[in-house]
C-alpha positions in Angstrom: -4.7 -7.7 18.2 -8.2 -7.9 19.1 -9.0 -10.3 22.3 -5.2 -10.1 23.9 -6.0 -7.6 25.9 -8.6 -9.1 27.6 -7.2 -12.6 27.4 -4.3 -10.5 29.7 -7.6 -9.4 32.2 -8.7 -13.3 32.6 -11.6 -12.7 30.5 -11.0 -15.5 28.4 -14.6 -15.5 26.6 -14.5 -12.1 26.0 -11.0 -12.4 24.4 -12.4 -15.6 22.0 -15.3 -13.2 21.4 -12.9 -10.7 20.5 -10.8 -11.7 18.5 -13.5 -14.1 15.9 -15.7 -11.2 15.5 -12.2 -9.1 14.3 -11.1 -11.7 12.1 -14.9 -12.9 10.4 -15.3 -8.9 10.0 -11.3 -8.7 8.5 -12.1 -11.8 6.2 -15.5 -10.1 5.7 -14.0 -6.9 4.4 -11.3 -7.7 1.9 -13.6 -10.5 0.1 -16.4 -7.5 0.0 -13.5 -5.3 -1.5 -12.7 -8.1 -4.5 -16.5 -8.0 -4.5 -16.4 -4.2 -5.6 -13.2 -4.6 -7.4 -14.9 -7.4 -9.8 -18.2 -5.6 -10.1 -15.9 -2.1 -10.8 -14.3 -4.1 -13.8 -17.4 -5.5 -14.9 -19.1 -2.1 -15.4 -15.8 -0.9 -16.8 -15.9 -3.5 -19.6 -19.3 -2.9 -20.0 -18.8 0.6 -20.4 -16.5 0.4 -23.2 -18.9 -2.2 -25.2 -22.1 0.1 -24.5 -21.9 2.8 -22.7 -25.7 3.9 -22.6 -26.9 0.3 -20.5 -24.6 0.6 -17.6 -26.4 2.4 -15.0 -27.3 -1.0 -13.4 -24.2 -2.2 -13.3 -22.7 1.3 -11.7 -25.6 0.8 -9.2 -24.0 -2.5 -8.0 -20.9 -1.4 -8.1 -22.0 1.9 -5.9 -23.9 -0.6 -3.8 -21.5 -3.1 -2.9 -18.9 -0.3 -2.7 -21.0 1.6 0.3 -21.7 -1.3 2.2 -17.9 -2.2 2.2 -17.1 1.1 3.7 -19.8 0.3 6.1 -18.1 -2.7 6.9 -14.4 -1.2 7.1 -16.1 1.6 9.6 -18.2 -0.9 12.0 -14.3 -3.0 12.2 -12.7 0.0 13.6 -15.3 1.1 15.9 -15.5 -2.3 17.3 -11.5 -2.3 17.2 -11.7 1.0 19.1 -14.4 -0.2 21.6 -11.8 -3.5 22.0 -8.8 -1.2 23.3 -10.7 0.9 25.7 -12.6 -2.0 27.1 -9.4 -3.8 27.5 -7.9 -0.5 29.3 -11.0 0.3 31.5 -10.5 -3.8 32.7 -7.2 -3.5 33.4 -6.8 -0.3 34.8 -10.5 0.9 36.0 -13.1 -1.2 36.3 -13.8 -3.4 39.4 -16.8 -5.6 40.0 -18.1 -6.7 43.0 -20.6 -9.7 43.9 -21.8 -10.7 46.8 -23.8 -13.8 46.3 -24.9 -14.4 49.8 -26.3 -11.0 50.1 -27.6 -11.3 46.5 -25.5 -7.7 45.7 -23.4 -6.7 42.6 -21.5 -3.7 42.8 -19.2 -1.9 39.5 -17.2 1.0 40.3 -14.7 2.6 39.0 -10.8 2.9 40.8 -7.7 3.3 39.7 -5.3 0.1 39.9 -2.1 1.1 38.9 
């Protein structure tokens, strides 16, 4: 689940960051799919009352369909980009800051 991992680091904003932008882009992306779903049947029934005027309706169906894809694709990315930035906190990355001396060091070493 988006955010536990980094909620498990003590980056609790991250984690709240995390995980609402997972769930807004999971609520986002089944009520597009009933989106394309109702415009599909609606150029369906269309279809079988006159099938020579549908071409706007197949548009909107095409259009809403593509930009749900979009939406399903940018989800995983960001739920790919989640895990590994979860891993490389746990298990990589180290920061450094030094207020006194006004210095801020990131490097990478292995904690296991």
């Amino acid at each position: 689940m988006p955010g536990l991992g980094q909620g498990f680091n003590g980056k609790f904003i991250k984690a709240v960051l995390f995980f609402s932008l997972a769930g807004a882009g999971t609520y986002y992306s089944f009520s597009g799919y009933e989106g394309v779903q109702s415009a599909y049947d609606e150029y369906l029934a269309a279809f079988e009352k006159a099938p020579a005027d549908v071409e706007a309706l197949y548009d909107k169906y095409e259009e809403m369909y593509y930009l749900n894809q979009y939406l399903i694709t940018a989800l995983v990315v960001f739920w790919v980009y989640n895990t590994l930035d979860a891993f490389f906190d746990a298990h990589f990355l180290n920061l450094d800051m030094d207020l006194k001396q006004k210095r801020f060091d990131i490097f990478l070493e292995t904690r296991f």
